[in-house]
C-alpha positions in Angstrom: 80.8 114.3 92.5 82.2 117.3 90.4 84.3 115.6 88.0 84.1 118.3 85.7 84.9 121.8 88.6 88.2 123.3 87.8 88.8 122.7 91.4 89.0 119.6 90.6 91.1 118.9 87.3 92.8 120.5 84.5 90.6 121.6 81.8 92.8 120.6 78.6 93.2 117.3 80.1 90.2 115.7 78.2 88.5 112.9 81.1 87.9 109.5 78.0 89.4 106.6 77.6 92.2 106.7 74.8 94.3 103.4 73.2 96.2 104.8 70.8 99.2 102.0 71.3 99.1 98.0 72.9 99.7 98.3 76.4 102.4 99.0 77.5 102.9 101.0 74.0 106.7 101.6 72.7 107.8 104.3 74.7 106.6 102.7 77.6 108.4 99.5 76.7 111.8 101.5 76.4 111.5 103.1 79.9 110.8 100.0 80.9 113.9 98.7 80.1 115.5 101.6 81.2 114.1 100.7 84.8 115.3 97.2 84.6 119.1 98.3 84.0 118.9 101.1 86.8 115.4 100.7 89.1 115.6 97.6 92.1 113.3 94.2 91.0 112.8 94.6 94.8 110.3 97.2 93.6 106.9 96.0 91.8 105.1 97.3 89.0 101.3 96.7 88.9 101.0 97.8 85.3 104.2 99.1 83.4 103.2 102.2 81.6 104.7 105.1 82.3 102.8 108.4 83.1 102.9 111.5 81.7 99.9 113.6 83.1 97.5 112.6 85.1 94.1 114.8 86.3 90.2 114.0 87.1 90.0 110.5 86.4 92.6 109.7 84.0 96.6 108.3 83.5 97.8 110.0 80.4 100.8 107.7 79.5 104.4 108.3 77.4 102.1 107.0 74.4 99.5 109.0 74.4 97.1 106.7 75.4 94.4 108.1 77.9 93.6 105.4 80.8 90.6 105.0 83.6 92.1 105.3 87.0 90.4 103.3 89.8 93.9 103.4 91.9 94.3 106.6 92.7 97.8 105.8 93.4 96.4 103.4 95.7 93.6 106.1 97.4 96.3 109.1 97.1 94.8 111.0 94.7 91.2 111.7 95.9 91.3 114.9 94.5 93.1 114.0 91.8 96.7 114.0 90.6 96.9 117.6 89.7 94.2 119.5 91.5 94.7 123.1 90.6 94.3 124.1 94.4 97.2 121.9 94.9 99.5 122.5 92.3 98.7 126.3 93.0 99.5 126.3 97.0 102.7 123.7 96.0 103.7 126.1 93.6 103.6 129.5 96.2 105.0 127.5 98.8 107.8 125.9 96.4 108.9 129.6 95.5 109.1 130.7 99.2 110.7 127.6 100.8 111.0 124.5 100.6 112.4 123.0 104.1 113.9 124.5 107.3 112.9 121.3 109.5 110.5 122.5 111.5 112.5 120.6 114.5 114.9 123.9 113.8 113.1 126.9 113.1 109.3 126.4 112.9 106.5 127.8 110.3 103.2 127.7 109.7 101.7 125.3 107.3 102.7 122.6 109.8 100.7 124.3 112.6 97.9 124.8 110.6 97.5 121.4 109.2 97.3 120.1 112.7 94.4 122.5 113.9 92.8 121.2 110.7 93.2 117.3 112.2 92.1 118.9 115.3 89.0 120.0 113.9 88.3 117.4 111.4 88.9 113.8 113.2 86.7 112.3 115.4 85.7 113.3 118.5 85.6 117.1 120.3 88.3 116.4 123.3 91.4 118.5 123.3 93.9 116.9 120.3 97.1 117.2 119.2 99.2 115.7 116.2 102.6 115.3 115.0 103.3 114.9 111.6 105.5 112.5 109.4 106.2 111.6 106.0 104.8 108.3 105.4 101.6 106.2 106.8 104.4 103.2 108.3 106.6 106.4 110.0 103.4 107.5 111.6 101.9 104.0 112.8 105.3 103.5 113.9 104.9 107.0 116.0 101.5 106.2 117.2 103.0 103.1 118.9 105.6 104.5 120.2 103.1 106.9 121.7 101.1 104.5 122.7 103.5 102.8 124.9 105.0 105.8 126.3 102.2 106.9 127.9 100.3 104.0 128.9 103.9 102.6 130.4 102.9 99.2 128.6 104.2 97.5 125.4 101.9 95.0 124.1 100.5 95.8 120.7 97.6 93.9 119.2 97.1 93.8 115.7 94.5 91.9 113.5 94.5 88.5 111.0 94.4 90.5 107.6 96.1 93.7 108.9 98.7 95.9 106.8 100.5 98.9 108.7 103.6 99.3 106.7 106.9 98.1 105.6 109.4 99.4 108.4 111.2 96.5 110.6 108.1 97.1 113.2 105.4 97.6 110.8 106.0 94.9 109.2 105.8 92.9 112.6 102.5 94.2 112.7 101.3 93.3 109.0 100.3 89.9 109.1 100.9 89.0 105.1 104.3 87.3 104.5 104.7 87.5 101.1 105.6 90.3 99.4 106.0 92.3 103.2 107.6 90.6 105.6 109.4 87.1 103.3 113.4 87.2 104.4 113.2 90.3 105.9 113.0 89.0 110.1 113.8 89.2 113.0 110.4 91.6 113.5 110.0 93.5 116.7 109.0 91.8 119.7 105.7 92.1 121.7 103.4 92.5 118.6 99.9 90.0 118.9 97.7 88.8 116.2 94.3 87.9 117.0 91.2 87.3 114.7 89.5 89.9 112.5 85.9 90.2 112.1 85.3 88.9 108.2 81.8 88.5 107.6 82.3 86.7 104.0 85.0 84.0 105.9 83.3 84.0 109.4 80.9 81.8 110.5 76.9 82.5 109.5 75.0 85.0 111.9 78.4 86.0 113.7 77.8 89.1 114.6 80.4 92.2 115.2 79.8 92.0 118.9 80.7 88.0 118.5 83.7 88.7 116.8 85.2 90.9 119.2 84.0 89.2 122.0 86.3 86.4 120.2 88.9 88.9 119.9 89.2 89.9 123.4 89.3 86.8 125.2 92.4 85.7 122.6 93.8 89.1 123.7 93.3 88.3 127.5 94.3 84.9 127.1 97.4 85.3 125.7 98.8 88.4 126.2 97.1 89.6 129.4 94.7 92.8 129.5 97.3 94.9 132.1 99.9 94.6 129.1 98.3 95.8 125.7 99.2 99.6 125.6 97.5 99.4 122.0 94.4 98.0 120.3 95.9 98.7 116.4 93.3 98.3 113.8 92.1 99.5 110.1 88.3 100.6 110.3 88.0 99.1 106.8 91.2 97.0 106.2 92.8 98.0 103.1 95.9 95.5 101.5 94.1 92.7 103.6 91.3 92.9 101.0 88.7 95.7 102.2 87.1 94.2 104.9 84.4 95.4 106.6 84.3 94.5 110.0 80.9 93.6 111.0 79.0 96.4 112.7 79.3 96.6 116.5 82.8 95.0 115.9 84.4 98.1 116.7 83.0 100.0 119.3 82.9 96.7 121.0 86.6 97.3 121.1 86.8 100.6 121.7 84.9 99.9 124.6 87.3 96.9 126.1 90.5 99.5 125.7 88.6 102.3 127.9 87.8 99.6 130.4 91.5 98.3 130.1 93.3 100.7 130.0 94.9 100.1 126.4 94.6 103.1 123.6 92.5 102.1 120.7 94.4 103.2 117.6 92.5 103.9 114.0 94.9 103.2 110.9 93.1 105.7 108.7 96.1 105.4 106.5 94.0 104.2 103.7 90.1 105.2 104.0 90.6 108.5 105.7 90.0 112.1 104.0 86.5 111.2 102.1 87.4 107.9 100.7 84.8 105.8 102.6 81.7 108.7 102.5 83.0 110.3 106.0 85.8 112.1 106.7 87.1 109.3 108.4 85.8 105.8 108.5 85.1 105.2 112.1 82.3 108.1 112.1 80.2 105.2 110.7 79.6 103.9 114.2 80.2 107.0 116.0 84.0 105.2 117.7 86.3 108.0 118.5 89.8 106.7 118.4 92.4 107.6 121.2 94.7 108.1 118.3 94.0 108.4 114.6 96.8 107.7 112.0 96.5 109.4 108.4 98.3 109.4 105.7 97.9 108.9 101.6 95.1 111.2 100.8 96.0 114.1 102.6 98.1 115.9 100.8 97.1 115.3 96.7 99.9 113.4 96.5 102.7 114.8 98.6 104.2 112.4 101.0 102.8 113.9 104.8 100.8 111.7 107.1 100.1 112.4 110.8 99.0 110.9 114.3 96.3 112.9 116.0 95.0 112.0 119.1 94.0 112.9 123.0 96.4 116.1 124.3 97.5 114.0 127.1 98.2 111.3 125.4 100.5 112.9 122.7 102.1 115.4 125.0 103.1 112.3 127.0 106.0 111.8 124.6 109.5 113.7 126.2 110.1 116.6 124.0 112.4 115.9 121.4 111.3 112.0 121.1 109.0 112.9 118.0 110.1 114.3 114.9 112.5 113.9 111.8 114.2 115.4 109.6 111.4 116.0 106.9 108.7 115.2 108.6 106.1 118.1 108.0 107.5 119.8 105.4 106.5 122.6 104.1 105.6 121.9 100.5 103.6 118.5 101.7 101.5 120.8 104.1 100.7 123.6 101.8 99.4 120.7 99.6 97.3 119.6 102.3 95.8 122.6 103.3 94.9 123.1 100.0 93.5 119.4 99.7 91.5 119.6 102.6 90.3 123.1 101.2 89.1 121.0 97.8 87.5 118.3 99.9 85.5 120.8 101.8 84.2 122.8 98.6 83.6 119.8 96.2 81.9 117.9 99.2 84.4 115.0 98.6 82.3 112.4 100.8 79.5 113.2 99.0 81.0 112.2 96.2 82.3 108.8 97.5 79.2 108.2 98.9 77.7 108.7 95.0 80.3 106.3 93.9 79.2 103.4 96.1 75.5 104.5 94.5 77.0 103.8 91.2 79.4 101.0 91.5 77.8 98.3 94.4 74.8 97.9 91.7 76.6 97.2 88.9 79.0 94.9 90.8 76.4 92.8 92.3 74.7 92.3 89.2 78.7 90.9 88.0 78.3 88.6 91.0 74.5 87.4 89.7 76.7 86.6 86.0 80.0 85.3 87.2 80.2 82.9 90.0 83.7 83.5 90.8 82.5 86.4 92.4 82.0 85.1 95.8 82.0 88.8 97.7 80.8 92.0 97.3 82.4 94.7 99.6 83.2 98.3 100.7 82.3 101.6 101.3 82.0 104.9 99.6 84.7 105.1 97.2 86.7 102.0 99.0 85.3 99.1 97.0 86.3 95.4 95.9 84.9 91.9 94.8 86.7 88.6 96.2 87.2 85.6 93.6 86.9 82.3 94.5 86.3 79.1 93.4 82.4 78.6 92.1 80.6 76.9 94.6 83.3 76.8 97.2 84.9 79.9 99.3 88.6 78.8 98.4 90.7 81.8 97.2 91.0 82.3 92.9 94.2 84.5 93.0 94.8 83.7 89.4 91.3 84.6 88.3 91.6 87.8 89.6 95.2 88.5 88.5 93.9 87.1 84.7 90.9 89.8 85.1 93.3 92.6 86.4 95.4 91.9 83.6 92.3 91.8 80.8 91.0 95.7 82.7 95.0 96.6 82.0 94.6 95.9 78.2 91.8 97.9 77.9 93.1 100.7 79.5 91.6 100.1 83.2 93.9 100.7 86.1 92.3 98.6 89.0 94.7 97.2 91.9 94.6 93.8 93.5 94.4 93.1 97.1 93.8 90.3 99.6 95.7 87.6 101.9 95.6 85.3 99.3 95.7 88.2 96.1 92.0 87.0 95.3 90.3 90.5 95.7 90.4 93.2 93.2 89.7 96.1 94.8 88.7 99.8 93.0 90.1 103.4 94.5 89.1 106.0 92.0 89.2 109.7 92.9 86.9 111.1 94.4 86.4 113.6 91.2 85.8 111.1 88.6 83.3 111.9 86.7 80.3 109.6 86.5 80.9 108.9 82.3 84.1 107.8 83.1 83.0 105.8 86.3 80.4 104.2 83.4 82.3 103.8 80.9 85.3 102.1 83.5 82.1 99.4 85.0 81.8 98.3 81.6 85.7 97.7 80.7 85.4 95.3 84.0 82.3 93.4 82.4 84.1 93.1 79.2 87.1 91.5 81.0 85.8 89.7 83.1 83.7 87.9 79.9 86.7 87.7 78.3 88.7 85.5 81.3 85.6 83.3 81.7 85.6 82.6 77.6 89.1 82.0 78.3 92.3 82.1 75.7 91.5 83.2 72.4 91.8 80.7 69.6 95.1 80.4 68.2 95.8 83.1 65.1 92.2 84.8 66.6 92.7 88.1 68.5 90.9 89.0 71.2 89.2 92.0 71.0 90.5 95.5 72.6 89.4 98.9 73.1 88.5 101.0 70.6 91.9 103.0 68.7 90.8 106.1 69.6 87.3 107.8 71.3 86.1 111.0 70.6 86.3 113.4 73.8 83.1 113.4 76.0 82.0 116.2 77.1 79.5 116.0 80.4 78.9 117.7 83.4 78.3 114.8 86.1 77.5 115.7 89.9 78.2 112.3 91.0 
């Protein structure tokens, strides 16, 4: 990893650790109540500081204080939140144009982008993409796809699965609360059947098992000569990072070929480096009929795309894929330029290094906290599930107490999971290794401090230091 390449980050943003305030400090606390007067509750906040700057590896918040990102805006900002490729091509293209819909009069950055899908995602057929503006418009698109040219409309989805927040996403995301509570009737024709979970599944089940377990529910129950789609995450993301067992995949791939149905990748969230490939599903060599990206394409621009066979995409009616903003020009000029830093910086190299540094140091939290039941991920796509000791039931207030304890100390790390046991880490991709460090050992110290429980009463517990002195480190991570 090159935390420290001016591809990569800002120089006078100095990569430590800060507390300068509490968290959330008092500027932080006023916005805050600004937000309650004026910002829906329907919208969450993990951790209610505001941000200032971010760059590399850090959150630099209204306060001053300098945080450790392991969010990446949930896996957004693999090449951080101001990579200077980025802000440079957003700039140029900012000061040119910044929308003419490209449904109207063409340019371009759009075309561009999708030779680089072309050329990047799996497989060496003819493809072609369509772009849109947010990982839920383009799963959305990839169905509809899907069904148009297959002439079916069965979708099958997976236990675990998250595809988005739209009235047929959320049919296909299988948690109810926050997604889908109050918001039904879902769109029809949308079938759940069981994910391959190696921690939850049965000893010795392999991934060939476990879709062999899959397919007869899916022939069972919905009937092979329906399904026009096979929908799944390579590595599921808001389901808790689950790993599907190996074989579990191509094993489907392989039924949709024989079927007839299109096997769709969500590479919404591991896509673009974050799993050690370019994509996830190059792990087992599967080459997806259609590919859906979003989130870490574009540096933090909202784009995200479906790519997939020629025939298959061009069997859409012209005019039946689009939107207004879909594509635009700014969000593709950021891409471009993303991919660009990916390329140089060898991004899935880096997450690859990641995994080197983190998967030890979490195992060894396992060996020293039983509550630690699971240790899970790829690359840069990591997470530990909390449970019980001694049982496999879900601890989702263990892991919300231990999120909470990293927040305090100035660690952003995310939470995840069915049941909101798993705390799961995203930190981009040009993080350097010190902070990477220095971030593994903020998690130790919280989760110590949850298992020694509450501090005394007139005792505090400890924090982070006030201030740290800038550290100064090349790291090829």
């Amino acid at each position: 990893m090159t935390g420290t390449s001016a591809l990569a980050r800002p120089s006078d943003l100095a990569q430590e650790r800060r507390l300068l305030t509490e968290l959330p400090g008092p500027r932080s606390r006023e916005l805050l109540e600004r937000r309650r007067a004026a910002v829906s509750d329907g919208v969450g906040t993990t951790f209610p500081v505001f941000v200032e700057r971010a760059g590399g590896g850090v959150l630099l918040d209204v306060d001053g204080n300098s945080l450790i990102d392991f969010g990446s805006g949930i896996a957004v900002t693999s090449v951080g939140a101001s990579a200077p490729r980025v802000v440079e091509a957003v700039q140029q293209q900012v000061a040119a144009f910044t929308h003419t819909c490209f449904m109207v009069t063409p340019y371009e950055p759009y075309v561009r982008v999708c030779e680089r899908l072309a050329e990047l995602t799996p497989g060496d057929h003819a493809k072609k993409s369509a772009l849109f503006n947010s990982g839920a418009e383009a799963v959305e698109n990839a169905v509809k796809i899907a069904r148009h040219a297959t002439g079916r409309s069965a979708v099958v989805v997976f236990d675990h699965a998250y595809h988005g927040r739209t009235n047929l996403t959320m049919a296909l995301t299988a948690k109810d609360m926050p997604y889908k509570r109050g918001f039904g009737p879902f769109a029809p024709d949308v079938h759940r059947v069981p994910m391959s979970y190696p921690y939850r599944d049965e000893p010795g089940l392999t991934g060939e098992q476990a879709a062999a377990r899959a397919i007869a529910a899916i022939e069972s129950a919905v009937g092979a000569e329906r399904v026009a789609a096979v929908l799944v995450e390579p590595v599921q993301g808001e389901g808790g990072f689950i790993v599907p067992a190996p074989g579990f995949l191509p094993a489907l791939a392989e039924w949709c070929r024989r079927s007839g149905a299109l096997f769709v990748a969500d590479e919404v969230q591991t896509g673009f480096c974050r799993t050690g490939a370019w994509f996830a599903c190059e792990a087992e060599g599967v080459v997806p009929d259609l590919i859906v990206t979003a989130k870490g394409i574009a540096g933090g621009l909202p784009l995200a795309a479906v790519t997939g066979r020629a025939e298959v995409v061009d069997a859409v009616h012209t005019g039946g894929l689009g939107g207004t903003y879909g594509g635009n020009p700014v969000a593709c000029a950021a891409a471009l330029a993303s991919i660009e830093t990916m390329r140089e910086l060898d991004l899935a190299g880096a997450a690859r290094r990641i995994e080197e540094v983190f998967v030890p140091r979490l195992r060894a939290l396992a060996q020293r906290h039983p509550v630690v039941g699971d240790v899970r991920g790829r690359g840069a796509m990591l997470a530990v599930e909390l449970v019980r000791p001694g049982t496999t039931e879900p601890d989702p207030a263990t892991t919300s107490a231990v999120a909470k304890a990293c927040h305090a100390r100035g660690l952003v790390v995310l939470t995840a999971g069915t049941h909101g046991d798993v705390l799961r880490f995203l930190p981009p991709l040009v993080m350097p290794e010190h902070l990477l460090l220095e971030g593994l050992d903020v998690l130790d110290e919280a989760f110590d401090a949850v298992a020694q429980g509450p501090a005394p009463a007139g005792v505090q517990a400890p924090a982070a230091p006030a201030q740290q002195a800038p550290v100064q480190q090349q790291s090829t991570v």
